[in-house]
C-alpha positions as CSV (number, residue, x, y, z in Angstrom):
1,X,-55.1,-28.5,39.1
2,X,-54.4,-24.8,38.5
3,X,-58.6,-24.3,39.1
4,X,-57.8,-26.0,42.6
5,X,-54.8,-23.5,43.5
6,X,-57.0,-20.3,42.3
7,X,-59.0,-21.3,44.9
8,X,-57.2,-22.0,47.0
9,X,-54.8,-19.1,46.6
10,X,-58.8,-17.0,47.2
11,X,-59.7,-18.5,50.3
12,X,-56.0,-18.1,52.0
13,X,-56.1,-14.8,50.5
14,X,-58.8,-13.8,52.6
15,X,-57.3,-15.3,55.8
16,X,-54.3,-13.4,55.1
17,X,-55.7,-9.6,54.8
18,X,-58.0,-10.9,57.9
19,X,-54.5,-11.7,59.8
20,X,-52.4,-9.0,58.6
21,X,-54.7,-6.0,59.7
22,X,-54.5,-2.5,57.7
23,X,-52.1,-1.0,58.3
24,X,-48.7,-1.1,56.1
25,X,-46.0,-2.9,56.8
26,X,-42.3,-2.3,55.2
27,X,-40.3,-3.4,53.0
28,X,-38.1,-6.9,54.5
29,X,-35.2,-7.5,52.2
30,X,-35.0,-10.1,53.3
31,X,-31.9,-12.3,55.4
32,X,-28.3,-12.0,56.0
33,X,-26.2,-13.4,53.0
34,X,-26.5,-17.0,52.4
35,X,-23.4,-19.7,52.4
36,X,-21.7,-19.5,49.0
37,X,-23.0,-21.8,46.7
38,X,-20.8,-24.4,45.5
39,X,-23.0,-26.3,42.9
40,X,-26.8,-27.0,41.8
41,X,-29.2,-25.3,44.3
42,X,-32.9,-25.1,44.5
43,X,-35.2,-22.5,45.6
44,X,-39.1,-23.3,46.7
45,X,-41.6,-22.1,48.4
46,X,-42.4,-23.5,51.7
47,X,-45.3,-22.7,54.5
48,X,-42.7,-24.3,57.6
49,X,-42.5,-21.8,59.2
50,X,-46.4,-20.5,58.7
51,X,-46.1,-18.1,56.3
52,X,-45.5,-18.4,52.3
53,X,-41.8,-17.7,51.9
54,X,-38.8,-18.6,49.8
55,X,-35.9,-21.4,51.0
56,X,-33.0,-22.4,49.2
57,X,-31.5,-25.9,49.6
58,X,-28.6,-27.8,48.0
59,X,-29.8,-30.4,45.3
60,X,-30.0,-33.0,48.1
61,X,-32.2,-31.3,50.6
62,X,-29.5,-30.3,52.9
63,X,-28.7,-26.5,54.2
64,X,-32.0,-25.8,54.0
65,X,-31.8,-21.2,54.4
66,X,-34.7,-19.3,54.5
67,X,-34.2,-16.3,51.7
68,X,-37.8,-13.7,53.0
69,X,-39.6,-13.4,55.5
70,X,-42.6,-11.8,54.3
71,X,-44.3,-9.6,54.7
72,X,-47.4,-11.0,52.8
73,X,-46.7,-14.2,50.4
74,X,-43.7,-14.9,49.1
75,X,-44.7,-17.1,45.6
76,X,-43.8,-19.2,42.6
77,X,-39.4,-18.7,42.3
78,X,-37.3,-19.2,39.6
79,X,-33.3,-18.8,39.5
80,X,-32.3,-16.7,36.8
81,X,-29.9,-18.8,34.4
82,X,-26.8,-16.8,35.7
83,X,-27.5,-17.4,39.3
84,X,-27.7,-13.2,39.9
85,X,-31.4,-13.2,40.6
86,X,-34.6,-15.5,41.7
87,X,-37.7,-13.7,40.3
88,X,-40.9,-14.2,42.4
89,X,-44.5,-13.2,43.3
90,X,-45.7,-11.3,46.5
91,X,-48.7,-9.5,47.6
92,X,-46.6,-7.9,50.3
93,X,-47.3,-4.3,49.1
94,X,-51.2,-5.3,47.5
95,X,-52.7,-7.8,49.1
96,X,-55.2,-9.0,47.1
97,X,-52.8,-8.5,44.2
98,X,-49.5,-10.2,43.0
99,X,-46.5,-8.3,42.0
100,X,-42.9,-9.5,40.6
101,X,-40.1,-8.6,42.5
102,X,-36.3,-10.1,42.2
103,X,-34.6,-11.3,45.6
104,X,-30.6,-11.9,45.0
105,X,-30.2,-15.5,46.8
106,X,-26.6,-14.7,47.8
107,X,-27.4,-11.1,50.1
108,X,-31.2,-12.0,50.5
109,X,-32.2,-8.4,49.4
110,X,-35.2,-7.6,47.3
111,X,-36.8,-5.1,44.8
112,X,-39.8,-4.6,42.8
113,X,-40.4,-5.5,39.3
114,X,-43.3,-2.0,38.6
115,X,-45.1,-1.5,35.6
116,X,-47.4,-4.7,35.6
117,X,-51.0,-3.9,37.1
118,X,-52.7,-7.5,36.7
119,X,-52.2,-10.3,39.0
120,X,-48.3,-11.5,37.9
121,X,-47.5,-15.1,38.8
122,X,-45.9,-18.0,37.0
123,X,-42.6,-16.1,35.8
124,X,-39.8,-17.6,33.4
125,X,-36.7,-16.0,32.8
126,X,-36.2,-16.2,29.0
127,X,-32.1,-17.8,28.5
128,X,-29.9,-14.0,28.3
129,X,-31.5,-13.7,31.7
130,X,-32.7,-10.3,30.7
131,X,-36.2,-10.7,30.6
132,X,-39.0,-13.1,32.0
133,X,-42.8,-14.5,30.6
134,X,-45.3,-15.3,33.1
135,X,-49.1,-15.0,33.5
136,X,-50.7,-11.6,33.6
137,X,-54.6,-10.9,34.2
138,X,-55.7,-7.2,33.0
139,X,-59.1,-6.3,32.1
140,X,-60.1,-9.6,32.9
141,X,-58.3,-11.3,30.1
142,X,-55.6,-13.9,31.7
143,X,-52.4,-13.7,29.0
144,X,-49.1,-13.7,28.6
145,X,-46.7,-11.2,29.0
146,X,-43.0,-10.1,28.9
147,X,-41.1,-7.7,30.2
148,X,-37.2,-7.0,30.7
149,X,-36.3,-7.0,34.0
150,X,-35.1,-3.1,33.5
151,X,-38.1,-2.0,31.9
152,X,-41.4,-0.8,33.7
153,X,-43.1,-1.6,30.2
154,X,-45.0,-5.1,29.5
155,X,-45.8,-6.6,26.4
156,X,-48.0,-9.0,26.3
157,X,-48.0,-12.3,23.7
158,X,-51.9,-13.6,23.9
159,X,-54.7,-11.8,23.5
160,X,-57.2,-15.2,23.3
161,X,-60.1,-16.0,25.5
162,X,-58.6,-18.7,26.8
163,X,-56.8,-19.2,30.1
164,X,-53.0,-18.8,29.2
165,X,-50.5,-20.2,31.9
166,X,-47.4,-21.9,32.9
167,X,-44.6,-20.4,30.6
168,X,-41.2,-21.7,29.9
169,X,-39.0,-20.4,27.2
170,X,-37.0,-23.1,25.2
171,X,-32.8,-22.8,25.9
172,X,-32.2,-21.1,22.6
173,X,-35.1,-18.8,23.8
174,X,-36.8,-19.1,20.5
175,X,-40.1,-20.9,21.5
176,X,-42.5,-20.5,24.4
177,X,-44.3,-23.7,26.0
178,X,-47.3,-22.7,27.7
179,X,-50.6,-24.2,29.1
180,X,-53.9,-23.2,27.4
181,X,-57.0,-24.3,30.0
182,X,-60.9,-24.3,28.9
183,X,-63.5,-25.0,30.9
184,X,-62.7,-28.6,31.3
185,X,-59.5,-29.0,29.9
186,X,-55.9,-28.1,29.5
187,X,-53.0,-28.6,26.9
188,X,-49.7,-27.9,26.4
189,X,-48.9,-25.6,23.5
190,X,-45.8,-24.1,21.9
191,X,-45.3,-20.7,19.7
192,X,-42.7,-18.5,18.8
193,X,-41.0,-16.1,21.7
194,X,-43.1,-13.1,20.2
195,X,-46.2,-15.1,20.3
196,X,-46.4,-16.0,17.1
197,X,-47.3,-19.6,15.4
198,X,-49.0,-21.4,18.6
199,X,-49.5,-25.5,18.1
200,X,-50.9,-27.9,20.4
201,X,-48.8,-31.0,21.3
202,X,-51.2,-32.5,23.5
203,X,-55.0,-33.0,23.1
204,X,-56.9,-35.0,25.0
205,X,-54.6,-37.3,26.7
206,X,-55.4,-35.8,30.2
207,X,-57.9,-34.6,29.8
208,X,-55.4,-31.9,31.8
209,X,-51.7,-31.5,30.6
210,X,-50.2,-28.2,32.0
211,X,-47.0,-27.2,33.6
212,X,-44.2,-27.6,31.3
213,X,-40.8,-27.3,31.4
214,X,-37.8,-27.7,28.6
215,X,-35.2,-29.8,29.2
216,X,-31.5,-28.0,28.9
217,X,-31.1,-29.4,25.3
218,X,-34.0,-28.6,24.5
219,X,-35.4,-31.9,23.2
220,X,-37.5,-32.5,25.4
221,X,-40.6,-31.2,27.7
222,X,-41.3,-32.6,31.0
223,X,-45.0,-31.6,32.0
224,X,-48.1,-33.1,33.9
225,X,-51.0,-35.2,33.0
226,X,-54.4,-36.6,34.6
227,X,-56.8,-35.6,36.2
228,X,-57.6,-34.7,40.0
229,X,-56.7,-36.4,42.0
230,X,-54.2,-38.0,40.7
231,X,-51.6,-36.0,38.4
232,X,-48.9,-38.0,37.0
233,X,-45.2,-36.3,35.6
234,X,-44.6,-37.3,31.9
235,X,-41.7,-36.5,29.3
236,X,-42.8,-36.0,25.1
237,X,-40.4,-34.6,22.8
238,X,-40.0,-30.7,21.6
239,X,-42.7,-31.8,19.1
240,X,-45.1,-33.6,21.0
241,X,-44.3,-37.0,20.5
242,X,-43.1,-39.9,22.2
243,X,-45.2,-38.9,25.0
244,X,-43.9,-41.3,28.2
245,X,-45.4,-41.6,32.3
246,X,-42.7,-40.9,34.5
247,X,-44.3,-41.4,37.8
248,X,-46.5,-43.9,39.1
249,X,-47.0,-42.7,42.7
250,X,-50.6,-41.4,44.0
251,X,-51.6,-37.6,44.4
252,X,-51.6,-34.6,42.8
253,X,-47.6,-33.4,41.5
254,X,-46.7,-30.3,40.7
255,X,-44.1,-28.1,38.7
256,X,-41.8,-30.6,37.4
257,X,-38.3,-28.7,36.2
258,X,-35.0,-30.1,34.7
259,X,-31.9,-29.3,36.8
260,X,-29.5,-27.5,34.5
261,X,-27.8,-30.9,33.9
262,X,-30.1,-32.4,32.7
263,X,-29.5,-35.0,35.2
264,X,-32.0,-34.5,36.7
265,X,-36.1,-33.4,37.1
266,X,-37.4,-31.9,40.5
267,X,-41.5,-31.4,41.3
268,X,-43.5,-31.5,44.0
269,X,-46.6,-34.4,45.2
270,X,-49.4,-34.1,47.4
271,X,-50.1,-36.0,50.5
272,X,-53.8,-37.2,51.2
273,X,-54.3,-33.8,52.2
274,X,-53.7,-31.5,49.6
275,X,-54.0,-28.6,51.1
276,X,-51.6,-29.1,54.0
277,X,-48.2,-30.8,53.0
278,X,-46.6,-31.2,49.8
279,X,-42.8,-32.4,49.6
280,X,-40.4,-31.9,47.0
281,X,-38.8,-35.1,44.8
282,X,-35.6,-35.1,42.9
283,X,-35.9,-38.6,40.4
284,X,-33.5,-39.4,36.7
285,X,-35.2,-38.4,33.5
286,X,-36.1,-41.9,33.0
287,X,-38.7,-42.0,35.8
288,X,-36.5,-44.1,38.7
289,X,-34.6,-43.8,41.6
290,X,-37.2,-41.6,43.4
291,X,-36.1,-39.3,46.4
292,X,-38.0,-37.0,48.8
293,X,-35.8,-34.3,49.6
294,X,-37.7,-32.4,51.9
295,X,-39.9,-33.4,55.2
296,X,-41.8,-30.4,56.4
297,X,-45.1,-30.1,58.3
298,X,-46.3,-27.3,55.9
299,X,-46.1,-27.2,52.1
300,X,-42.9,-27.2,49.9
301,X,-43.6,-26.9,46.2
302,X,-42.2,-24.9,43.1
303,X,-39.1,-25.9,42.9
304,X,-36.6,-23.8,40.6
305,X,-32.6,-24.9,40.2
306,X,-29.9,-22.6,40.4
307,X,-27.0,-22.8,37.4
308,X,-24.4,-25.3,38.0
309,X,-21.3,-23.9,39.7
């Protein structure tokens, strides 16, 4: 799957610089404040309106509120765990290149996150909200990094040959699970926060097992498994057993994340066409009681829960 977004993410790439011409464009940051938020939100990323950009939406897909509007792409969200901040990717000032910047989801302004010169997608904030892991590609090496959110200074946690992706830092913000990719496969691995110790919990069931996310105990990973075109949501314990299939409907899903609750897990399926609407479910961590909560004629994916209010 995450072969299938690179290149997908290379060939829109291209039809953006085509479309956005040369010359610069200035900063957008980004919308009038938002409604206060009275409980469990989510922020995505959404093509509706023909452009990648952030929306916030209340748990049930009402109040839908669009939080940038460009320019460039506006990529991958995730709510800090106090609610202050929503971290995300945009080539708005490089456009062949993605940067971190921090949008506050209540005023809709933004700022940069400097310092990182790779391609930085796939951020998680680690639990003191101080700091976030995500995917950094320098020197041609694709690792993980770190880096406070105060700090111009990265520190990276891999140094392999292999294609590091996907982070997600464990509630106690002790362990990292990650996705390590070879050329025709992928598993889901943990290690200490500093990098330290990696062990694989999956191999082989796929043969691709990537995106993983911690439940709020911390018990439990939700993640995906198969192969395209079909990728299927499943749940293992912290350890890697226990491994169970969650869904059962066709397509490709994508980024499945625990609300804060627990209550709930929210990711994002393919239509027959991949590459031109995606929706965004909300189901129990059993598997049932299914629900589309958004109907868009472009694509909604990455889905990322506020804290509960």
């Amino acid at each position: 799957m995450k072969q299938f977004a690179l290149l997908l993410f290379a060939v829109l790439t291209a039809v953006l610089i085509i479309s956005c011409g040369s010359g610069d464009k200035p900063e957008i940051g980004d919308n009038p404040p938002a409604p206060a938020r009275t409980s469990m939100q989510i922020v995505f990323e959404s093509t509706r309106d023909g452009n990648f950009d952030l929306y916030t939406m209340n748990e049930d897909g009402t109040n839908v509120v669009r939080l940038t509007r460009g320019p460039g792409w506006n990529r991958f969200p995730s709510w800090s765990p106090d609610g202050a901040h929503i971290v995300f990717s945009t080539n708005r000032n490089h456009r062949s290149r993605m940067q971190l910047y921090l949008a506050n989801p209540d005023s809709g302004t933004v700022r940069p996150l400097p310092g990182d010169d790779g391609m930085a997608v796939y951020a998680s904030w680690t639990p003191d909200g101080r700091s976030v892991v995500y995917r950094s590609t320098r020197e041609g090496m694709i690792d993980l990094a770190t880096r406070d959110i105060d700090s111009t200074e990265p520190r990276y946690l891999t140094a392999t040959k292999e294609f590091e992706d996907d982070p997600s830092c464990s509630p106690d913000g002790s362990k990292l699970a990650y996705t390590v990719m070879e050329s025709e496969s992928s598993d889901i691995w943990v290690c200490n926060i500093d990098g330290s110790d990696p062990q694989r919990l999956t191999d082989g069931e796929g043969p691709k097992n990537t995106s993983p996310s911690w439940s709020p105990d911390g018990t439990k990973i939700v993640y995906l498994c198969g192969a395209e075109p079909v990728y299927q949501v499943f749940v293992m314990n912290a350890d890697g057993s226990n491994k169970t299939q969650l869904t059962t409907m066709g397509g490709i899903k994508s980024h499945p994340v625990w609300s804060p609750d627990g209550l709930k897990i929210a990711f994002a399926a393919y239509s027959g066409d991949a590459i031109l609407d995606r929706e965004i479910y909300v189901m129990n961590p059993d598997g049932s009681d299914v629900v589309n909560i958004t109907n868009s004629p472009g694509l909604d994916d990455y889905p990322s829960w506020s804290p509960k209010r």
